[in-house]
C-alpha positions in Angstrom: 127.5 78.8 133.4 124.9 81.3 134.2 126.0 83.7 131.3 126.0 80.3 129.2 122.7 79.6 130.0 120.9 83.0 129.7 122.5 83.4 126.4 121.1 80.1 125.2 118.0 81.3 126.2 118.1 84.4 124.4 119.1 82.4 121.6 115.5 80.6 121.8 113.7 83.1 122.1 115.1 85.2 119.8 114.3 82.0 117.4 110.8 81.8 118.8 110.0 85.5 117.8 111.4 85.2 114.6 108.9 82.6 113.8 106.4 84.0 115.4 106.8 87.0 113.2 107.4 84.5 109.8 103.7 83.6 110.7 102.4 86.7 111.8 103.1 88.0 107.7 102.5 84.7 106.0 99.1 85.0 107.5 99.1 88.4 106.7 99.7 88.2 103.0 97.0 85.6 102.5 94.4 87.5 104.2 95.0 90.6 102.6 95.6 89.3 99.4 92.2 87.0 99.3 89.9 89.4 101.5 91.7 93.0 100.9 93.4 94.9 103.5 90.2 96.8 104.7 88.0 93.9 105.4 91.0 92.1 107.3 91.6 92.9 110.9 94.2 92.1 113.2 92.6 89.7 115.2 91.8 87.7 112.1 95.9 88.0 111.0 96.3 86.9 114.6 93.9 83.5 114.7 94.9 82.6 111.3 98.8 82.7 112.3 98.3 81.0 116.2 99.0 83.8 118.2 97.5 86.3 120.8 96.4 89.7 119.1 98.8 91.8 121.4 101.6 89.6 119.9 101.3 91.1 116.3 100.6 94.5 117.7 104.0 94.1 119.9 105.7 92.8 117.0 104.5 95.1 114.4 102.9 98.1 115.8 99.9 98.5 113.8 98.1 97.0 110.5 99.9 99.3 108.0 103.1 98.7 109.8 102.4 95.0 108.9 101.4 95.7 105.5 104.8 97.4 104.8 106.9 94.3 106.3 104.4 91.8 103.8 105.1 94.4 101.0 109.3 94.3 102.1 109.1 90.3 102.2 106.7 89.9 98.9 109.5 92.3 97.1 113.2 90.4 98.7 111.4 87.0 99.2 112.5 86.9 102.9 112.9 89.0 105.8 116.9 89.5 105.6 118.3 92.6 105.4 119.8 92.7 101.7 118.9 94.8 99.1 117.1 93.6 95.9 120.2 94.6 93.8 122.4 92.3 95.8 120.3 89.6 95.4 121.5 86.1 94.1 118.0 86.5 91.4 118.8 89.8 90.4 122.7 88.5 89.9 122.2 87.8 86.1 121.7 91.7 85.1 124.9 92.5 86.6 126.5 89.3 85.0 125.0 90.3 81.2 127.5 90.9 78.8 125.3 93.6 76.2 122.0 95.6 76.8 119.7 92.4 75.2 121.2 90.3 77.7 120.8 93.1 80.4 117.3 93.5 79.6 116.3 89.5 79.2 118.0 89.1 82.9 115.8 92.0 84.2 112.7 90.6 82.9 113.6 87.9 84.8 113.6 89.6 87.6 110.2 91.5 87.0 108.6 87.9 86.8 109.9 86.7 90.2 109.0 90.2 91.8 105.3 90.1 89.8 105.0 86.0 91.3 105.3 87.6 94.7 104.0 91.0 95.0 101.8 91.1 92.5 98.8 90.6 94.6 99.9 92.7 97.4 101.0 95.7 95.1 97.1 95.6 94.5 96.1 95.5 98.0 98.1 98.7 98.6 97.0 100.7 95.6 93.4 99.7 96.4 93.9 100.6 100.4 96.1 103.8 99.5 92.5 105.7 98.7 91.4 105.8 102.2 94.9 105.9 104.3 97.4 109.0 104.1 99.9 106.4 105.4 99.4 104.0 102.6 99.2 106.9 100.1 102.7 107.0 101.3 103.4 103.2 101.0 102.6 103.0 97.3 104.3 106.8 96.3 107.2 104.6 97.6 106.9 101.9 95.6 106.6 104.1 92.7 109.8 105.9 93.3 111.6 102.4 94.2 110.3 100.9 90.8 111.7 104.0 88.8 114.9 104.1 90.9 115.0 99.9 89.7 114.4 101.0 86.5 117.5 104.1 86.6 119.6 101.2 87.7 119.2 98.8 84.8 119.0 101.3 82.3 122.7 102.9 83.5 123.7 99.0 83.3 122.3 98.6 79.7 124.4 101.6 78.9 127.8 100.2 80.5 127.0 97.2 78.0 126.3 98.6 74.8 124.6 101.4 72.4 120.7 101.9 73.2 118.2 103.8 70.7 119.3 106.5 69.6 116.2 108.6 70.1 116.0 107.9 73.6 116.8 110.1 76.2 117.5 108.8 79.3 114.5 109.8 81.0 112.4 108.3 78.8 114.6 104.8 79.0 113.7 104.6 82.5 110.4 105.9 82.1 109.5 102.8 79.7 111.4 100.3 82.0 109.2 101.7 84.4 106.1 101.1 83.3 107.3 97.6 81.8 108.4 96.6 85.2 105.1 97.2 87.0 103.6 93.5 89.2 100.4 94.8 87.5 101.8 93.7 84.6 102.6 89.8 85.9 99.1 90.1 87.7 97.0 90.6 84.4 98.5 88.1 82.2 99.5 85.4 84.7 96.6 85.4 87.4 94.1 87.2 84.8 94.5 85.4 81.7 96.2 82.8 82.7 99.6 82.7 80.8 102.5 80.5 81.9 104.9 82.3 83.9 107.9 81.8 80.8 105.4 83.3 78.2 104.9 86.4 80.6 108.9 86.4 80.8 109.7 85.9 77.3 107.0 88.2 76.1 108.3 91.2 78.7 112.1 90.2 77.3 110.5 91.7 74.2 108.4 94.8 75.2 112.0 95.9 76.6 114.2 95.5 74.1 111.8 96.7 71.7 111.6 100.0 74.2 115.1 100.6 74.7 117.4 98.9 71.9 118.2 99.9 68.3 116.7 97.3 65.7 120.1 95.3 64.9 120.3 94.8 68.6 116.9 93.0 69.2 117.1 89.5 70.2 113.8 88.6 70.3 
């Protein structure tokens, strides 16, 4: 019974600390998002989620430390351990039967990404200026969006003909740059577009990129 009960106890307080932690980058993401990472401290990320300032320190080590788990979470939509591409979201580029269809799944994707992380992909481009360690954070990001982009583009190709003038390098380049948050964050929270107008319109700037006239389905 005693191994029973100690294991049950573990149990809770595994549980415990996992929400503790849930509200640790909830809180984190709002206050960096509204106020910027600079001018938040973590006290502030502390009060605003309940808990004792050591308690986000033990759990996360230090404010950039935090900033990468809100980044991780803002980009998977949760803190389990499953890569993007194996996503049940990102599903739909795999499942596309031809490179339009590839592409309009992917947009998808961009626009579920952009609704998340938009705001936080500005809070560490903005905070990489003053940190070598953030620096680091967003050449990351960079090299994960263009690795995103390497992957769709190679599935594009398994579907069906792209242009014809397009090296492979410069597919992924323009993927790249299509599939930046930036994007979602200027003509969704900037101008105010609704989120299917952002999709449907980066549907288009794709296949337009990437796909020989006769294939456009735009």
């Amino acid at each position: 019974m005693g191994e029973v009960k100690r294991r049950y106890r573990s149990a809770v307080r595994e549980e415990a600390a996992q929400r503790t932690r849930r509200a640790v980058v909830a809180a984190a993401a709002a206050m960096f998002a509204e106020r910027g990472y600079t001018a938040s401290s973590l006290r502030e990320v502390a009060d605003a989620a309940g808990v004792a300032r050591p308690t986000v320190a033990a759990a996360f080590g230090s404010k950039p430390a935090l900033l990468r788990q809100v980044v991780d979470e803002a980009l998977a939509g949760d803190d389990e351990p499953v890569p993007v591409a194996d996503r049940p979201w990102f599903a739909p580029v795999w499942e596309a039967g031809d490179p339009a269809g590839v592409l309009d799944a992917y947009a998808g994707v961009c626009t579920v990404i952009g609704r998340r992380a938009a705001r936080i992909f500005e809070v560490v481009h903005q905070a990489a200026a003053d940190s070598a360690e953030l620096a680091e954070l967003w050449a990351g990001l960079l090299h994960n969006r263009r690795l995103g982009a390497r992957m769709v583009v190679r599935r594009a190709r398994e579907t069906g003909p792209l242009r014809d003038d397009l090296t492979d390098d410069h597919a992924i380049d323009a993927l790249w740059v299509l599939n930046d948050p930036a994007l979602y964050g200027a003509l969704v929270h900037e101008r105010g577009w609704p989120e299917d107008q952002h999709r449907r319109w980066l549907a288009r700037q794709m296949q337009a990129a990437l796909l020989p006239g006769d294939q456009l389905r735009l």
